[in-house]
C-alpha positions in Angstrom: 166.2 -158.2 -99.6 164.7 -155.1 -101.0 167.7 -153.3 -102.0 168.5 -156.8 -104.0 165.7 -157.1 -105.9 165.8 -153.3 -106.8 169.3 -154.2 -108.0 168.2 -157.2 -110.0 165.2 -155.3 -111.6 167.5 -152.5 -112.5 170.0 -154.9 -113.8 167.3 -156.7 -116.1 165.9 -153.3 -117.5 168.9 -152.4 -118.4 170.0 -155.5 -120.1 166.8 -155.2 -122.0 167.5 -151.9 -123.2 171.1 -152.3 -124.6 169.3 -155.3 -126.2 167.2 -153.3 -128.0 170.0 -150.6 -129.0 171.7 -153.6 -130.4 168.9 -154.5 -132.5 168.7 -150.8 -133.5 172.2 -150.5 -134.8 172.4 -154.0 -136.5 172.9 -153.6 -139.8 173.8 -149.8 -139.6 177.7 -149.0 -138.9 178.4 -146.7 -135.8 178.5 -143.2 -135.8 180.0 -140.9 -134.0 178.4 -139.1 -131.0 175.2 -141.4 -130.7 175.2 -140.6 -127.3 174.6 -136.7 -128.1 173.3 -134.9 -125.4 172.4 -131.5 -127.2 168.6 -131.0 -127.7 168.3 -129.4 -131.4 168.1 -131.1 -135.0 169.6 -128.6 -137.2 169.2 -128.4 -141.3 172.3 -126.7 -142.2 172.5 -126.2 -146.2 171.7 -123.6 -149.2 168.1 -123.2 -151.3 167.2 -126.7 -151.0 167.3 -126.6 -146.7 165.7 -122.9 -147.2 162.6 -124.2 -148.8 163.4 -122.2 -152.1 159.9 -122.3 -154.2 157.6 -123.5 -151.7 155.8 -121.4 -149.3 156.4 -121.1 -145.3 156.2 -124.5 -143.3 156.3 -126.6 -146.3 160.1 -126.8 -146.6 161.6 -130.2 -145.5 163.0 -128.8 -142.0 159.6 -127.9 -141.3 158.1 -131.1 -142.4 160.9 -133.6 -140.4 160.2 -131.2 -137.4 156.3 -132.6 -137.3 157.6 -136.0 -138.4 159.5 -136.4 -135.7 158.0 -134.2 -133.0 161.3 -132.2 -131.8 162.6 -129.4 -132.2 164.1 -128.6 -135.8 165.7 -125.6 -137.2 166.3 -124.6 -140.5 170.0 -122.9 -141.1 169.8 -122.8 -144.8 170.4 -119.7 -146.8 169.7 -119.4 -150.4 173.2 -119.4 -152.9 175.5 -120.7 -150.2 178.7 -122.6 -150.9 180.2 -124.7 -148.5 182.9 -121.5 -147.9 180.4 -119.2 -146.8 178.7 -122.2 -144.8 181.6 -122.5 -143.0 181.7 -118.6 -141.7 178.3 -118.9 -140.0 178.7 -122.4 -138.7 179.4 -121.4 -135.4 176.1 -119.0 -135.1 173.8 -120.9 -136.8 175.1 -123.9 -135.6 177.5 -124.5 -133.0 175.8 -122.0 -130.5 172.1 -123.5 -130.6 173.2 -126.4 -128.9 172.8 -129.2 -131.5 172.1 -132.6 -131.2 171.9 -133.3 -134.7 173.0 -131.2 -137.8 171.9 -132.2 -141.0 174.3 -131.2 -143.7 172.9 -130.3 -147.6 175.5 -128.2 -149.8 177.5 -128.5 -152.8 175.0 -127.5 -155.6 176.2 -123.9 -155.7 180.2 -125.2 -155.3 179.2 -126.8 -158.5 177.0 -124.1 -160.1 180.4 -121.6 -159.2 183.1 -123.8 -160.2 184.6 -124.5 -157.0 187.3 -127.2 -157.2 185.8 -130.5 -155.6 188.4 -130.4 -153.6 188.0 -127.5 -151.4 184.6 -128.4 -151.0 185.3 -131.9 -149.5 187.5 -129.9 -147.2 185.0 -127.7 -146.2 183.0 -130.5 -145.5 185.4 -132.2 -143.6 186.0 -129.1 -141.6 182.3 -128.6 -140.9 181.8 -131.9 -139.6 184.8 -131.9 -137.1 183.7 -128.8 -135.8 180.2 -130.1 -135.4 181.8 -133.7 -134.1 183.9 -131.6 -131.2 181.0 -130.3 -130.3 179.2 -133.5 -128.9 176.4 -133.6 -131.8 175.7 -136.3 -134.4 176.2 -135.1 -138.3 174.2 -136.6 -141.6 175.4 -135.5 -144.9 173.0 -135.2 -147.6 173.7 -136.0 -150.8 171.5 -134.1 -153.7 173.2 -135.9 -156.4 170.7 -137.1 -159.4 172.0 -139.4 -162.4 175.3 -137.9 -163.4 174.5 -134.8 -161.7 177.1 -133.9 -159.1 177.9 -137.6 -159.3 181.9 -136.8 -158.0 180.0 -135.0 -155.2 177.7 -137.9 -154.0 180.9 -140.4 -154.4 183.1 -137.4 -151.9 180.3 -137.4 -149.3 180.0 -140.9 -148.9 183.5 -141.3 -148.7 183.9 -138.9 -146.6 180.9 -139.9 -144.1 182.5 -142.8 -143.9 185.9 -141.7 -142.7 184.1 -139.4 -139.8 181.3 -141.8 -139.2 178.5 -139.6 -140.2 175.2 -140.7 -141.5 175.4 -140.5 -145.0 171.7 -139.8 -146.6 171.8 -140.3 -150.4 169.7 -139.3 -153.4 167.5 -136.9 -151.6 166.4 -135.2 -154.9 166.1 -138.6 -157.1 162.6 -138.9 -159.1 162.4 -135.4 -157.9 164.6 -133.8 -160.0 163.4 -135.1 -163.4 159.2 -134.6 -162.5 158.2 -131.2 -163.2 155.1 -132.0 -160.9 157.7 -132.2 -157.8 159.7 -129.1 -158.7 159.2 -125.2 -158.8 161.7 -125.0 -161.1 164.5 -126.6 -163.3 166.2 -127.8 -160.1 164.1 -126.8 -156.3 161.5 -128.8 -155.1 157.9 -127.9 -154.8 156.0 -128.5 -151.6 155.3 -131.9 -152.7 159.3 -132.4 -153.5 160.1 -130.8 -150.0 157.5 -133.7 -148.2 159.4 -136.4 -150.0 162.6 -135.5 -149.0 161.4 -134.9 -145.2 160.4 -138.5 -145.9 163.9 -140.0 -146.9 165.5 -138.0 -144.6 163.3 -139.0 -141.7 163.7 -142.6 -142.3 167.6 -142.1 -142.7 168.0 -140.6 -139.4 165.2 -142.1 -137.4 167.1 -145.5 -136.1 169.8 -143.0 -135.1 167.7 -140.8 -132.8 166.3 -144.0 -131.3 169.2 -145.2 -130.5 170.6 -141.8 -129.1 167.3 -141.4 -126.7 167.8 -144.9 -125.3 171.9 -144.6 -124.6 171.0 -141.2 -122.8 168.0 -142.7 -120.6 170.1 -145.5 -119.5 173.0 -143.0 -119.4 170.9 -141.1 -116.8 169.5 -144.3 -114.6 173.6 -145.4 -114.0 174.0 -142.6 -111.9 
């Protein structure tokens, strides 16, 4: 009698909480890997991941790490394209055990003329890799107005196809307020705090939704 009423209360809990991941989800398409298993969020990306023109701890890695209260490190490197990104992915990525990796390039592909096209296959090649890993991806669009415009319309396309999180307009009313910005296009510490903000909110319903599949993931066995 014991053993069946341990079954039914296990039963019920667990009904509850696929309940509540279907709540999560609704309204948000699937993505790949929700059921990640690594234990790092990781800000992979160029100046704007860096923190260019703010001071230590006030770049947006920093700032999502105490929104969120895990663990969150910040891969970006000042001038990268999505080339060189691609030469230290698996250092700076694939080897620190990611459960997340938050993807922000393309400004310097632009700045340097690269054709759009081999950055969308970069990107396409980053996120694979990161996808064959186990961990979740969100690509970040820093498109503003008609700047990089092609670029924010290839990301989301191309989130799409490899059900990524797509995060758009990161930079938008940043990039046009001088009192956001250290210069003509990075964020001050105030810009970096707002786009921890939109970035937290983006990926949020995701990491819920992760942390209850792997609970119930470990009470099935």
């Amino acid at each position: 009698m014991k053993n069946s009423y341990s079954l039914l209360r296990y039963c019920v809990i667990a009904l509850l909480g696929y309940w509540v991941i279907g709540l999560t989800a609704c309204g948000r398409r699937e993505i790949k890997n929700i059921n990640s298993f690594g234990t790092n969020i990781i800000c992979f990306g160029d100046s704007i991941t860096l923190g260019y023109g703010a001071n230590p701890a006030e770049d947006y890695p920093a700032r999502l790490g105490q929104m969120l209260k895990l663990p969150v490190i910040n891969a970006g490197i000042d001038g990268d394209t999505t080339s060189e990104a691609l030469r230290r992915l698996d250092s700076d990525v694939l080897e620190r055990n990611p459960l997340l990796v938050i993807i922000e390039f393309g400004g310097n592909d632009f700045l340097r003329k690269v054709p759009i096209q081999i950055t969308l296959k970069n990107m396409k090649e980053m996120i694979e890799k990161i996808q064959t890993k186990g961990a979740m991806v969100a690509v970040v669009d820093i498109s503003s107005g008609m700047f990089l415009k092609d670029y924010a319309k290839g990301f989301a396309q191309l989130a799409k196809e490899k059900e990524a999180i797509f995060i758009p307009g990161v930079l938008a009313g940043i990039i046009t307020n001088p009192a956001l910005k250290s210069d003509f296009i990075h964020p001050n510490a105030a810009g970096y705090q707002l786009i921890a903000q939109r970035i937290y909110r983006a990926i949020l319903p995701y990491l819920n939704q992760n942390s209850l599949k792997k609970k119930f993931s470990r009470e099935s066995y």
